[in-house]
N, C-alpha and C positions, 0 to 999 in steps of 0.2 A: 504493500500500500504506500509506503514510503516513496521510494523511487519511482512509481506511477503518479507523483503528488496524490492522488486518491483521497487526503484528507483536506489538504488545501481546494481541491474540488469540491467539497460536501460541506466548506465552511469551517473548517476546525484546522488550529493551529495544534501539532501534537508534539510532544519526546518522547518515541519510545524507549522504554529503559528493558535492557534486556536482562535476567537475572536465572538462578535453576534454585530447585529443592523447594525451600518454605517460605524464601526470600517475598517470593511474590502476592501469595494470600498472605502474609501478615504487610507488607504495605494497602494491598488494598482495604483489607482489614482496619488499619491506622488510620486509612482519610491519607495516606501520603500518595495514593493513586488514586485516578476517577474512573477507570476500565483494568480489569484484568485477563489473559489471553491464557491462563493457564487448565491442568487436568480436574475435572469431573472432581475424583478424589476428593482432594484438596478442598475447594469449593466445600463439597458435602461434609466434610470434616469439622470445618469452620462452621457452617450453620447446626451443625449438632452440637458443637460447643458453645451457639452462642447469639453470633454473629448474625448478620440481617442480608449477607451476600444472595444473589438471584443470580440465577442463566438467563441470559436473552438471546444467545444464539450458541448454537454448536459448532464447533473447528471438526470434529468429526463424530458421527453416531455410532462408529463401532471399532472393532478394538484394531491398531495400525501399531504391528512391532512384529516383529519376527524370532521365531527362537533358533538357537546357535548350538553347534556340538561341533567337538576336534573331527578336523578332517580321517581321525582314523578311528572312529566313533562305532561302536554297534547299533545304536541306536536310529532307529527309520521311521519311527511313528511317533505320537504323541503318545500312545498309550505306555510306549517304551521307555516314559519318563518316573514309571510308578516305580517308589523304592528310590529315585536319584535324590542328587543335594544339584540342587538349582541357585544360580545369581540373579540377583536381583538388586535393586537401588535399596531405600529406605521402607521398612516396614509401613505399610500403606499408601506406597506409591505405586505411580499410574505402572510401571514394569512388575511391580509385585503383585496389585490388582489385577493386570492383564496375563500374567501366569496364572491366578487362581482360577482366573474363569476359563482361560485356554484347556486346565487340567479340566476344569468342569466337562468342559465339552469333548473332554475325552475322555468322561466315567473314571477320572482320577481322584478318590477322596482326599479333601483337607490333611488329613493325618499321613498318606500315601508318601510325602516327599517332604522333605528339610531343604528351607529356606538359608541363603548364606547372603545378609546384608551387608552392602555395600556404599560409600559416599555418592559415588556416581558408577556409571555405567563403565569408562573406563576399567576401574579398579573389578567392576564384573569381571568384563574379561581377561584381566590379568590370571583371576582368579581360573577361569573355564583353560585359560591356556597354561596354568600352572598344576592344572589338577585337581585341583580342589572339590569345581562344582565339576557335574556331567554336563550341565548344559546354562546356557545364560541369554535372558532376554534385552532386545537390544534392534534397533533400527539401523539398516545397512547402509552402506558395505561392512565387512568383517573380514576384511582381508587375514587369510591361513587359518579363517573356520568356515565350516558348512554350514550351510540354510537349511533346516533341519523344514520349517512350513514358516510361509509370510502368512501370518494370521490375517492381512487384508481381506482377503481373499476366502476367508472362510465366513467374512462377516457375523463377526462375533458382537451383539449388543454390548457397547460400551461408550459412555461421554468421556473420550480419552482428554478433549479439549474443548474449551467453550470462552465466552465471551462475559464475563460476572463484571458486576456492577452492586453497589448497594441499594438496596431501598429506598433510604431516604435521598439519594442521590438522583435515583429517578422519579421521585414523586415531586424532585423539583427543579430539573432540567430535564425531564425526555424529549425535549427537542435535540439535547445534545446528542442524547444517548443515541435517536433515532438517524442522526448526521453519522453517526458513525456504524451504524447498521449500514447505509446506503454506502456510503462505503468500504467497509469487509464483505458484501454480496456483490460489489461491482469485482472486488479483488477475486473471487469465484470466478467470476467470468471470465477474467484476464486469464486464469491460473488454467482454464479449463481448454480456454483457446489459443493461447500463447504460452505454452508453459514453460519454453526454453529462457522467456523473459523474467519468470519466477524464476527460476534455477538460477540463473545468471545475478539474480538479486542477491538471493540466498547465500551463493559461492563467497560473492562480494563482500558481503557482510561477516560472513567466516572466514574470510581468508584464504579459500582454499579453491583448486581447480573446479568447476562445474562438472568434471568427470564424478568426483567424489559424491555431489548433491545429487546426481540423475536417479541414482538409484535405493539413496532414501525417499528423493522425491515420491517417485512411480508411487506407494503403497499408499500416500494419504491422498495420491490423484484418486485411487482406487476408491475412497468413499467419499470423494466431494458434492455435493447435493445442490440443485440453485438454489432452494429457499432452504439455508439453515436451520431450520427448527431445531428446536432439540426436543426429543426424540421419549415419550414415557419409558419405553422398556430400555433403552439408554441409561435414565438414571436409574430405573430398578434393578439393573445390574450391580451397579456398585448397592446399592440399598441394601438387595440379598446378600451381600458380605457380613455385616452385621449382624447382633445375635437381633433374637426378634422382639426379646422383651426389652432392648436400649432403645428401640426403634420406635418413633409415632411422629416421622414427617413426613407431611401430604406432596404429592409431587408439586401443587401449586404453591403450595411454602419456599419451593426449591427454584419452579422454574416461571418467568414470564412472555410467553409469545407473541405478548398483544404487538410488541411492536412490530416482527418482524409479517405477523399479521395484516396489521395497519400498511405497510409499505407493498405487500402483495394485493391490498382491496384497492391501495390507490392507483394501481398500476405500474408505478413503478419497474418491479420487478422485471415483468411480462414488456415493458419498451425496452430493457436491457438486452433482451435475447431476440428482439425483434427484428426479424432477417431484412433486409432495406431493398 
């Protein structure tokens, strides 16, 4: 959105600040952000302890990360992860969450495999290439390990990313909030039609070749959607992680679609994709 201006288009002067881990929901938590771009998780984290954060749009509905084992690996399936020790980030992050539910969907119970927490993803696979774990989850490339399944692909219900905002924040600017829906749904369309233009953003921003970007890119092409919603069985995904008696929030507690709503009945939307 940046490098396309996209925000000075929609009216908004922006800094984005780029941060990982828990950095992000507790600024936006503080009032020291007015948007946050981070995982489902987190978010829902934050409002069971407390907090007044909401989703107004999803970065993706289902689960985008891939699981990883030594190229000289027995293992071929997902079911063949039952009995492993797995890497993973931080205990109830989007890579931990996205392993549970990947085992889910492979009749792996909770108790089946030991979790080996990690700072960040690097230090995963230092770990999968040191022996430790069998396998580590993680968005490619992974150069001198194998792609055991790009969970894209299997479309697994999960709000890996979404677009939060506070309450009180949109009860008294959604004009703004709505300025900058119009533009992360325009950013959709560029991404969807021009993606080497994404890529090339991306590389820029990281430093690193656009060979490197293409092929993490590919998997969140894989669930980009025109109208963002997010998505109920999305966040009941992560919801069902949870025991059931800590649990009593409504998905409307969680999420609000009126906007992006609102930008689909005014037409908006529907001019962006509109072939000339």
């Amino acid at each position: 959105m940046e490098d396309a201006r996209l925000f000075e288009k929609h009216g908004l002067t922006a800094n984005v600040i780029h941060a990982r881990g828990a950095i992000p929901v507790q600024a936006l938590v503080s009032n020291s952000v007015e948007f946050g771009a981070f995982g489902g998780p987190s978010a829902v984290a934050a409002v069971l302890a407390g907090s007044d954060l909401v989703f107004i749009a999803a970065k993706g509905n289902f689960a985008v990360m891939s699981i990883w084992v030594r190229q000289d690996s027995s293992i071929k399936t997902i079911a063949d992860l039952k009995g492993k020790a797995l890497g993973v980030t931080r205990a109830g992050s989007a890579s931990h969450t996205i392993a549970r539910l990947a085992l889910k969907s492979g009749g792996i119970g909770e108790g089946e495999v030991k979790y080996l927490y990690h700072p960040g993803l690097p230090e995963a696979f230092i770990s999968l290439d040191r022996g430790l774990v069998d396998a580590s989850f993680g968005s490619p490339p992974r150069p001198g390990f194998r792609e055991l399944v790009d969970l894209s692909s299997l479309k697994i219900p999960f709000l890996q990313g979404a677009i939060e905002v506070q309450r009180s924040f949109l009860q008294k600017r959604r004009d703004t909030a709505l300025n900058l829906l119009r533009a992360y749904v325009e950013s959709i369309k560029l991404a969807k039609e021009k993606p080497e233009l994404i890529i090339a953003s991306i590389a820029k921003r990281m430093r690193v070749a656009a060979d490197i970007v293409r092929p993490a890119y590919q998997p969140h092409a894989n669930v980009f959607e025109e109208i963002p919603y997010v998505r109920k069985e999305s966040v009941q995904a992560i919801l069902d992680l949870y025991p059931k008696d800590q649990l009593r929030v409504p998905f409307e507690k969680l999420v609000d679609n009126s906007l992006l709503q609102q930008l689909e009945d005014s037409g908006f939307i529907k001019a962006l994709y509109r072939k000339d």
